[in-house]
Structures are given as C-alpha cells and as structure tokens.
C-alpha positions as CSV (number, residue, x, y, z in Angstrom):
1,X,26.6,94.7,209.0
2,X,27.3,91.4,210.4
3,X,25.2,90.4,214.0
4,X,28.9,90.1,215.9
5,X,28.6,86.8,218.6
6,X,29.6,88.4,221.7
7,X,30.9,85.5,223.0
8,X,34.2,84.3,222.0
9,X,34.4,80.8,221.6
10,X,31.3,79.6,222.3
11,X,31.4,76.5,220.8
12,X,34.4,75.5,222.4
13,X,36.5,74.7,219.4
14,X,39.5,76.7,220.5
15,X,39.8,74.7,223.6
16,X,41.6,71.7,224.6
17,X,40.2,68.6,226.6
18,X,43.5,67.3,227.1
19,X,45.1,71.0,228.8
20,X,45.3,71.7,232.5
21,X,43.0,74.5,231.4
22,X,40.6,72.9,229.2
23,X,38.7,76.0,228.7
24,X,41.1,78.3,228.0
25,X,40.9,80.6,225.9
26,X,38.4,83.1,227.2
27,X,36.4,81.1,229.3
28,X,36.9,80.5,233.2
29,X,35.8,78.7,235.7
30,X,35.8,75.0,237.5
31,X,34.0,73.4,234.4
32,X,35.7,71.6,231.6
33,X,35.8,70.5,228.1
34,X,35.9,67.3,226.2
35,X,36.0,66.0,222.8
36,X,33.9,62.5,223.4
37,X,31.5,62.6,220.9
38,X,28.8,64.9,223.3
39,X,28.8,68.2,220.8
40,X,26.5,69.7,219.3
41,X,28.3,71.0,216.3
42,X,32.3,70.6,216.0
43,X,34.8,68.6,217.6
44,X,34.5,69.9,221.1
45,X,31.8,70.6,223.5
46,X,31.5,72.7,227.4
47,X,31.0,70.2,230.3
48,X,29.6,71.8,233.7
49,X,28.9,69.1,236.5
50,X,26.9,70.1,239.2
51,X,28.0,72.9,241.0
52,X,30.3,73.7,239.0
53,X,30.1,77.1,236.7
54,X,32.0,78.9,233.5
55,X,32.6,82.4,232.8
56,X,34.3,85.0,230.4
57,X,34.5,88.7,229.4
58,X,31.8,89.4,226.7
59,X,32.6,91.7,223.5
60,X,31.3,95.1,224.5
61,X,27.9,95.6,224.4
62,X,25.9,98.3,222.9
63,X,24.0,99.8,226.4
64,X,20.1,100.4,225.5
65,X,20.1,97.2,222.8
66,X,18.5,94.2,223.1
67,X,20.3,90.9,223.1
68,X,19.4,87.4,222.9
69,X,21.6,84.7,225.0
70,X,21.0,81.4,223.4
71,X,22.8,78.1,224.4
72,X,22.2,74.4,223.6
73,X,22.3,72.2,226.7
74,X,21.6,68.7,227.4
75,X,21.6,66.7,230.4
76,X,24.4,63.7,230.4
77,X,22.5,62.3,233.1
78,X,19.0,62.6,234.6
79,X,18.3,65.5,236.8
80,X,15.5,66.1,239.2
81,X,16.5,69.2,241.2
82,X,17.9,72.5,240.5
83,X,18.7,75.2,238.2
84,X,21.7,76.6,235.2
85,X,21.3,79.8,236.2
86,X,22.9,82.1,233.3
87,X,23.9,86.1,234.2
88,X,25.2,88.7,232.5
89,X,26.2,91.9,234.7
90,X,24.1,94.4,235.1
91,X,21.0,91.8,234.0
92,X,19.2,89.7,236.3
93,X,19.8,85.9,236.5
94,X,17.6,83.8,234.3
95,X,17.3,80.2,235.8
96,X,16.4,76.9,233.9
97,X,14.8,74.5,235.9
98,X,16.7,71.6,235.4
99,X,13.4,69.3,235.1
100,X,12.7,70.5,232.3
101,X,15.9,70.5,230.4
102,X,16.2,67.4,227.9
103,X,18.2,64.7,229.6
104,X,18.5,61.9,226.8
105,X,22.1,63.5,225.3
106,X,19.9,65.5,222.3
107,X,20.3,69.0,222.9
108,X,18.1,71.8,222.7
109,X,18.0,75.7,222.8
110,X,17.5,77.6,225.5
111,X,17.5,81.3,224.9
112,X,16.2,84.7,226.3
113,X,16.2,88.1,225.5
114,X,17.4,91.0,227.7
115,X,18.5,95.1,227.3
116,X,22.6,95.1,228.2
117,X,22.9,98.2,231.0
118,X,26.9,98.1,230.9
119,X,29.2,98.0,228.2
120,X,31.9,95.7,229.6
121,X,29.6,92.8,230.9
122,X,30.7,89.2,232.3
123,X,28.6,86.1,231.0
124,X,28.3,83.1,234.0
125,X,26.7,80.1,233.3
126,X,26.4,78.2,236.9
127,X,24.9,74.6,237.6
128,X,23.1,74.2,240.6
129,X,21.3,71.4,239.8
130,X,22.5,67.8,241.0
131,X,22.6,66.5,237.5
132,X,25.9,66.8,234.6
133,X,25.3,69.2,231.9
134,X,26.6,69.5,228.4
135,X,26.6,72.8,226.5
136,X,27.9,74.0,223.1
137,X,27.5,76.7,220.6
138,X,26.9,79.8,223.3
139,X,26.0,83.0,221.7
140,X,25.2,86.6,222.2
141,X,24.1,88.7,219.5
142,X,22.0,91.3,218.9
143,X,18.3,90.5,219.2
C-alpha cells in the first residue's frame, strides 16, 4: 500500500505566483508563492516572511499512528531571532529555532515524528522569526 502524503500540494506546484491567491489550492494563509528560481524541486516554491504563516486541511489521519512532518526550509536572508513553529491539531507545536536553520539559499530537512489524536487535523506552519523563509516539498506520511 502506497505511504499516502497527507498534505496536498506540498510542493507548491499547483499554485500560482502570479494569482491574487498564490497559494491556492489547499493552502491558506498571509504567505505566498513564487517561481524565482528559490525551489527545492519543481517550478514553484512556499515563501513565509516573518510573521507571516500558512495552513491547510490535512488528508485524514489514522488516530493512534505515528507520522513524520518533514519540510525543507531555507533562510532567504540571515536570521538571528525566533522560531517556524509547525502544529498539527491535537499535537503540540514543534519550534525551530531560527539560528539554527541554514540561511545561505541551500535547503535542508527539518522533520519530527508525532502520534495524530484527531482524524480531521489542520497543519500551520508560522514564522516568528525576523528573518524570510523559503519552504518546498511539505509532507506528512506515515512514520
């Protein structure tokens, strides 16, 4: 059976940098994307500048399993203070200290495990740091 990405577009690819809702479809939020050679993987990439946040309605979850969030974020600027807080209902926030998140426009994976306690969860991805973040190729899946 195929490990089923809770997350609908997580890489972004089904958005549009040049719509008044660049996110759209699935994810919310006051975010954006943009297609300027930042990605990861694709065409397209998530683009969350401080304070800013995104946000969708997960595939349901199987309660009692364990998941893995895993996201690749990089810094477009240099950030000394902060968090990307990431939360899934019903699990408690997990917070990357933005020091330590890769600021030279390589990304890396930042991931954790956690048990999903409701079936019809919401994913948030916040930044509360005072630096510009670029993310691409979210993903929840069975751990």
């Amino acid at each position: 059976m195929a490990n089923i990405n809770r997350v609908r577009n997580g890489g972004f690819e089904q958005s549009n940098p040049n719509a008044t809702d660049s996110l759209a479809p699935f994810w919310i939020g006051t975010g954006t994307t943009e297609g300027d050679d930042d990605q990861l993987l694709g065409n397209i990439n998530g683009d969350i500048d401080a304070g800013e946040f995104i946000a969708q309605a997960l595939l349901p979850l199987q309660v009692g399993e364990t998941y893995e969030f895993k996201a690749a974020i990089t810094f477009s600027d240099d950030a000394t203070s902060g968090t990307i807080d990431v939360s899934i209902t019903g699990s408690p926030t997990r917070s990357f200290q933005a020091v330590n998140i890769i600021s030279t426009d390589e990304y890396a994976f930042y991931s954790f495990t956690f048990v999903a306690t409701e079936a019809n969860a919401a994913l948030a991805i916040a930044n509360n740091s005072n630096g510009d973040i670029d993310i691409d190729v979210v993903s929840i899946k069975l751990a």
